[in-house]
Each structure stands twice: as structure tokens, then as C-alpha cells.
N, C-alpha and C positions, 0 to 999 in steps of 0.2 A: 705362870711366868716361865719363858724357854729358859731353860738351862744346857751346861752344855752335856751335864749325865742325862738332861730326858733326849736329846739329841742322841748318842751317841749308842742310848737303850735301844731308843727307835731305830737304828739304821741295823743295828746287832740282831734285834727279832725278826724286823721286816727281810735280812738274809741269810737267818737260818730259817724262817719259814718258807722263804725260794730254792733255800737246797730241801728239802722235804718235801716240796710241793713236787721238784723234778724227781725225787728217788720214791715217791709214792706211785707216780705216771706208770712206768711199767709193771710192778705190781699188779695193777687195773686191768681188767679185762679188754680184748681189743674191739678196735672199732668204736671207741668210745672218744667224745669231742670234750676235749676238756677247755676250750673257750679261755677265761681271762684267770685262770685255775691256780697260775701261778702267781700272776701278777694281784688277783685278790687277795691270797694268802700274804702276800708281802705286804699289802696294805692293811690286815689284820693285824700283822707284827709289829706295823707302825707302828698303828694307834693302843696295841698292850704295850709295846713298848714304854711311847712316850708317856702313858696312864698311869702305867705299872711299876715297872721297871724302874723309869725315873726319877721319877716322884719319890720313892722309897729307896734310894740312894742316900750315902751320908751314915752308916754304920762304919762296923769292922768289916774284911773280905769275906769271913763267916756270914755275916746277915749278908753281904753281896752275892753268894753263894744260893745260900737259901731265899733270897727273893730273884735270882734267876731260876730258880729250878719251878717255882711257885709261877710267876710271870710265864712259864713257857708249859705250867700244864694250863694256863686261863688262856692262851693261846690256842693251844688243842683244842679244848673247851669249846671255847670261841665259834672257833673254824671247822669244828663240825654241826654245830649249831648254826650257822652261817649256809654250810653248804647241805648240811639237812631239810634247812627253812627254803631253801633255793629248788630243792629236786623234790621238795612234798607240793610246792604251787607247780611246780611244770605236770606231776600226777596229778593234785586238784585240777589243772585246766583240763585235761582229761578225765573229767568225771569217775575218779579212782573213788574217792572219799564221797561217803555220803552226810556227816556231820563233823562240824566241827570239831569233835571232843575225838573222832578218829585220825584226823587230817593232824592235831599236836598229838597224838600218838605216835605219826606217819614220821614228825620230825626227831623224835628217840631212836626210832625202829630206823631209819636212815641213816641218822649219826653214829648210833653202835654198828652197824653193817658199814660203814666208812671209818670205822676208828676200827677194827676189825685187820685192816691194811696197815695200820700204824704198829703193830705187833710186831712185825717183822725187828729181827735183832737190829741191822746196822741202821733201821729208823729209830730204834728206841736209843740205841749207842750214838747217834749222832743229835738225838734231842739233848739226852743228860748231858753230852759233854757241850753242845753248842750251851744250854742253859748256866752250866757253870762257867764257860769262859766269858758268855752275856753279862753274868752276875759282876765276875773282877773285873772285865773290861770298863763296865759305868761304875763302880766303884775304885777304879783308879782316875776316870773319867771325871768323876765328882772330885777327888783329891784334889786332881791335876788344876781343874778352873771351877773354882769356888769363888 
């Protein structure tokens, strides 16, 4: 059922994973096509959002707190998983992998060499803090239109 905390969850994640998505871009090595890079992470953010985030609305600012911080590592999570599974078929169409049991290998060994970039300090300091003002924003959210 829409609410207006799973709304407000979804818009909160889907733009803190479009600032993260641009301050990861230079990071990156150059010459590299990063395609709908941004715009998919944003719609990753939606959908933890609106799953996550909002759903589990309806505590103190504490639990809003700690299921923003929780909701934006299943984002991470997510979104490398996401863009792991994405660049291990663009290698399988080039005959990289010879079995299958290598090729979901291929999607760890990609994910952790792309989470790798998320170390950087003002990405980790702009996750925690976007996750906790995520958190209060849809639990003031949920206060406000209940």
C-alpha cells in the first residue's frame, strides 16, 4: 500500500545513490562508458527505498536511524550485485568464462573490485550521513501523514 514514508524513502535513496553514482564516475578509470550508470543506481534507490526503507517506518528517530544506515548498505549491496551481474554477461558474451560456477564467481570478483571505489572517505562520509538523514527524513515523513 503507497504510503507517504515509502514515498519519501524512495525519492531520499534513489538521490543519494545519483550523488554517489556521479562522485564514484571520476574515481573510475578513464575512457570508460558508464551508459545509464547513474540513472540505474537511482532506480535501485527507488526500489530499496520504497521495499526498505519504507515499509520499516513507524518506530522512534533511533530505529529511523538505524534502518536508514541498514537500507543504504542493501543498496550497496544491491548495486554491486546489479552492476557485477551486468559486466560478468558483457565478459561471458566474450567467451571469458568457461562454466557456469566461474562466470558467479566472475559476479563477487567484480562486485568487490567495484566496491573497492566506494572506500574512498567522502563516498563512505556522504553514504553514512545521506543514510542517517534518509532514516529521519521518512520517519518524520511517516509522523507527518500517517
Amino acid at each position: 500500500m503507497p504510503t507517504g514514508s515509502k514515498l519519501v524513502a524512495a525519492i531520499c535513496l534513489a538521490v543519494l545513490g545519483a550523488i554517489v553514482a556521479e562522485m564514484v564516475k571520476p574515481l573510475m578509470s578513464e575512457g570508460i562508458n558508464f551508459g545509464h550508470f547513474t540513472y540505474v543506481t537511482a532506480i535501485l534507490g527507488l526500489i530499496v527505498g520504497w521495499l526498505h526503507l519504507g515499509k520499516r517506518a513507524g518506530g522512534t528517530m533511533t530505529d529511523g536511524i538505524n534502518n536508514g544506515i541498514t537500507a543504504v548498505v542493501i543498496l550497496v549491496v544491491f548495486a554491486l550485485f546489479v552492476f557485477g551481474s551486468y559486466e560478468m554477461v558483457d565478459q561471458a558474451l566474450r567467451h571469458r568464462y568457461s562454466t557456469m560456477m566461474e562466470a558467479m564467481r566472475g559476479i563477487l570478483e567484480i562486485g568487490m573490485e567495484y566496491g573497492q571505489y566506494l572506500l574512498d572517505v567522502e563516498i563512505v562520509a556522504t553514504l553514512f550521513v545521506g543514510a542517517i538523514v534518509s532514516g529521519m527524513i521518512t520517519e518524520y515523513a511517516n509522523r507527518r501523514w500517517r
